[in-house]
C-alpha positions in Angstrom: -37.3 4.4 52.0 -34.1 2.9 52.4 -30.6 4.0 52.4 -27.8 1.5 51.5 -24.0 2.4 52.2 -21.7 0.5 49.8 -18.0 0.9 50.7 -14.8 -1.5 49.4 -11.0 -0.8 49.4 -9.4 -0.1 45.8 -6.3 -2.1 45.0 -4.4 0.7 44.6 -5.4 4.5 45.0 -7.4 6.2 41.9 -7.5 9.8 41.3 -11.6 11.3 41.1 -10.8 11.8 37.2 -9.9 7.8 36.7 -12.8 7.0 39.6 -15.3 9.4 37.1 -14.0 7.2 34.1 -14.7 3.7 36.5 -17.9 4.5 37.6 -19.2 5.7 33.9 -18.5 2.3 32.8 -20.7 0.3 35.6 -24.0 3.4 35.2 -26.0 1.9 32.4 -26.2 -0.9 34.6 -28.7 1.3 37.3 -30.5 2.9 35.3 -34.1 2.4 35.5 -33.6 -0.4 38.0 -36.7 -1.5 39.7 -36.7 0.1 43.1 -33.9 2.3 42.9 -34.0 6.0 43.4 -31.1 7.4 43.3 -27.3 6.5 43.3 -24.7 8.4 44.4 -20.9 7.3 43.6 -18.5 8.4 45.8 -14.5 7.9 46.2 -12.3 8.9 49.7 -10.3 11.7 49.2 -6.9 10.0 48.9 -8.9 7.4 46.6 -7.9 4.0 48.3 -11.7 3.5 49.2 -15.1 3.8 46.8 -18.5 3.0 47.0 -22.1 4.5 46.6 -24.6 5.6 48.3 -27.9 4.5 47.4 -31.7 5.3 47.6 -34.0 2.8 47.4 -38.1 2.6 48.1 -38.0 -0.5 49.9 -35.3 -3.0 51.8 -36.5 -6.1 49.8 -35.8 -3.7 46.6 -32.2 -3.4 47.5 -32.0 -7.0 48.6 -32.8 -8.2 45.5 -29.5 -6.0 43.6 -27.2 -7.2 46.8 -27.3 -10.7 46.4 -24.2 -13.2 45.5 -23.9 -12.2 41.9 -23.5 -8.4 42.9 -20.5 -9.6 45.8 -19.0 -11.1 42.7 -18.8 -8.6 40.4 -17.9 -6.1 42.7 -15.1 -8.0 44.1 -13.7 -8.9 40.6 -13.9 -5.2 39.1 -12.8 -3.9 42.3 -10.6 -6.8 43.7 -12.3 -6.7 47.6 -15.6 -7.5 49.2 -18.0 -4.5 50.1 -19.1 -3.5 52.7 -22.8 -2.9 53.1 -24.5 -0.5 55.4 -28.8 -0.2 55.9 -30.6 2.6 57.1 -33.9 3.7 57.4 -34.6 7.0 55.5 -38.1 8.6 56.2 -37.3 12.1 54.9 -35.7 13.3 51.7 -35.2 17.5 51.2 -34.5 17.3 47.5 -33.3 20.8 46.7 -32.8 20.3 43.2 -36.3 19.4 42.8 -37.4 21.9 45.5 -39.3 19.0 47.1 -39.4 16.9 50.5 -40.0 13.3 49.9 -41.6 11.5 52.5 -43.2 7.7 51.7 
């Protein structure tokens, strides 16, 4: 498994309640996405930088979402380029599921 880092700079600070209302409007979009496991959304605490934290089965899998059309979009609903992080993720404790995920 595969864990991508996504972070970018907001043009001007957002409070968690109008970062909620943000990242609602760009879910749909992940849902049942070939590959993906889970996406966290996350915002700093003085909300000038956002991002997600992604799970994905394989590195191709996320390759093929972070491609020129995604830099787009992010950089015109978000105004900035993201930043994008890789890492190699052989263990998972899920304690919501009460399982540890190993593939």
């Amino acid at each position: 498994m595969i864990t991508a880092i996504v972070e970018f700079k907001l043009p001007a600070p957002v409070t968690a309640a109008q970062a909620k209302e943000i990242f609602l409007s760009t879910a749909p979009k992940y849902r049942d996405m070939p590959g993906l496991i889970r996406k966290y959304y996350v915002v700093s605490e003085d909300g000038a930088k956002a991002g997600g934290v992604y799970l994905w089965r394989t590195r191709a899998d996320a390759e093929r979402v972070y491609n020129d059309d995604w830099k787009a979009f992010v950089k015109g609903k978000y105004g900035t380029d993201p930043s994008l992080t890789y890492l190699e993720c052989p263990v998972v404790v899920d304690n919501v599921l009460g399982e540890i995920i190993s593939e």
